[in-house]
C-alpha positions in Angstrom: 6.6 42.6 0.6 9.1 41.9 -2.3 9.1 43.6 -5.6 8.1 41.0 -6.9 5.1 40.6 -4.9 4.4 43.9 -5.0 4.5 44.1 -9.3 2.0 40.8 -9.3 -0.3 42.1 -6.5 -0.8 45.8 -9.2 -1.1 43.3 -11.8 -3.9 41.4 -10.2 -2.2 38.3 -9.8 -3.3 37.0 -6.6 -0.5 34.6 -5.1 -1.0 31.0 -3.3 1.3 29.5 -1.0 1.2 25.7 -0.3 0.9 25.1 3.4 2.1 21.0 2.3 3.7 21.2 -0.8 6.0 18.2 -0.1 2.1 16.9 -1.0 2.6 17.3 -4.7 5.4 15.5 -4.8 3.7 12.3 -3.3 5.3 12.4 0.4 1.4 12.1 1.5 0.8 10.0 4.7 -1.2 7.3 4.7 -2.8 6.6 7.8 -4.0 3.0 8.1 -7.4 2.4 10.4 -7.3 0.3 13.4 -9.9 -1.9 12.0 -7.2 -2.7 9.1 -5.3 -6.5 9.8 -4.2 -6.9 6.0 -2.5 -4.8 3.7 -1.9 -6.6 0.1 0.7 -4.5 -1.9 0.6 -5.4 -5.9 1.0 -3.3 -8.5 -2.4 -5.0 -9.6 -5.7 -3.4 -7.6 -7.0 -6.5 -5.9 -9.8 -5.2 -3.8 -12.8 -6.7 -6.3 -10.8 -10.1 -6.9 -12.6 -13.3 -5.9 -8.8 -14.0 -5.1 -9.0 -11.9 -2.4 -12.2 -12.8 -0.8 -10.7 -16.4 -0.7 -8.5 -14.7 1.2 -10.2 -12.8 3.6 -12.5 -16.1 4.0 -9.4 -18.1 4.9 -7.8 -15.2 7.9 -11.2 -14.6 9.2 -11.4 -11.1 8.0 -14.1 -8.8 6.3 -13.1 -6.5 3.3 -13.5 -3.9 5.7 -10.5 -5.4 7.5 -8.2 -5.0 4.5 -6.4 -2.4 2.5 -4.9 -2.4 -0.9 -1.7 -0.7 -2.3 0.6 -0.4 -4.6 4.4 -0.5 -3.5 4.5 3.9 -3.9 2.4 4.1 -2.2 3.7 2.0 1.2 6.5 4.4 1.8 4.0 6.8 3.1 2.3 4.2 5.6 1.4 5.3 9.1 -0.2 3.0 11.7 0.1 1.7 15.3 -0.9 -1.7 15.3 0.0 -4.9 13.9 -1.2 -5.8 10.8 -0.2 -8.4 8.1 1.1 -7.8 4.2 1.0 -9.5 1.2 3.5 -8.3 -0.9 2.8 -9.9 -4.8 5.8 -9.5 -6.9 8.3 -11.9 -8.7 10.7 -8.9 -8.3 12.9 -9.7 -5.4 15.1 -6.6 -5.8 11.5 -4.8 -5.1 9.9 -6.6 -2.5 13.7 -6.3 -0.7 13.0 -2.3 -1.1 9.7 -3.1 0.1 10.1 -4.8 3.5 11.4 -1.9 5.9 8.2 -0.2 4.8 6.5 -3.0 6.3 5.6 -1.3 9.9 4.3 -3.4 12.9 4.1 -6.5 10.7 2.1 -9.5 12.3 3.5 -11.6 9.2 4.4 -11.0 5.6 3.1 -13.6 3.2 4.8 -13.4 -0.3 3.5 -14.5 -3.4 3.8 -13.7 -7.3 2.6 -10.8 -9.5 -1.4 -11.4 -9.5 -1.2 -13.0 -13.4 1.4 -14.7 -12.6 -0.2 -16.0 -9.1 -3.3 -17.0 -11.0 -1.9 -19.1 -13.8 0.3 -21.2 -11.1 -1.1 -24.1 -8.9 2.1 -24.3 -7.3 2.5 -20.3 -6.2 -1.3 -21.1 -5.1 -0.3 -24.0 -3.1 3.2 -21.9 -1.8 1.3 -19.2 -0.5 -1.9 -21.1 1.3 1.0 -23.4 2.9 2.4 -19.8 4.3 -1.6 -18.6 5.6 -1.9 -22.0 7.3 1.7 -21.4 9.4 -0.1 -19.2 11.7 
């Protein structure tokens, strides 16, 4: 034991050590269920969007089947299957950060920011043109 261990324990300051501090710095992993197939990516939460059970309607999935982040938080992604993304942003530079993130993907559909995607008929009709590729 240090000295200064030592002068904190006759203090009675009890000590802590971190068994994952890279935690508190955000380097959390994120691991993705195998029921997942979608995982939408906006720096808008989605999840209670009619949007987004238009969506889910139009791949077949349940809500269950989807998960929704924001792009920090796909760094820290782990999974083992193939799922697909949606990545809404009108920032290119971003999504290009974005894309080797994008583990096992099935396909990545790409549309606008959320407003942006609302107030647009033709970034509507861009991205259900993408859905009905598959």
């Amino acid at each position: 034991m240090d000295r200064r261990s030592l002068l904190l324990k006759e203090m009675g300051i009890t000590q802590w050590q971190l068994h994952r501090p890279a935690a508190l710095q955000g380097a959390v992993g994120i691991t993705v269920a195998d029921n997942i197939r979608l995982i939408v990516v906006s720096d808008d939460n989605l999840s209670q969007t009619p949007l987004l059970a238009d969506v889910l309607l139009s791949l077949i999935l349940k809500k269950e089947d989807c998960l929704c982040l924001n792009y920090d938080q796909i760094q820290h992604l782990e999974l083992n299957h193939s799922v697909q993304y949606w990545l809404l942003s009108e920032n290119a530079e971003k999504i290009d950060r974005t894309l080797p993130y994008c583990l096992c993907a099935e396909r990545i559909y790409r549309s606008p920011n959320y407003p942006h995607f609302i107030s647009s008929p033709s970034a509507k009709r861009e991205f259900w043109q993408q859905i009905q590729q598959i």
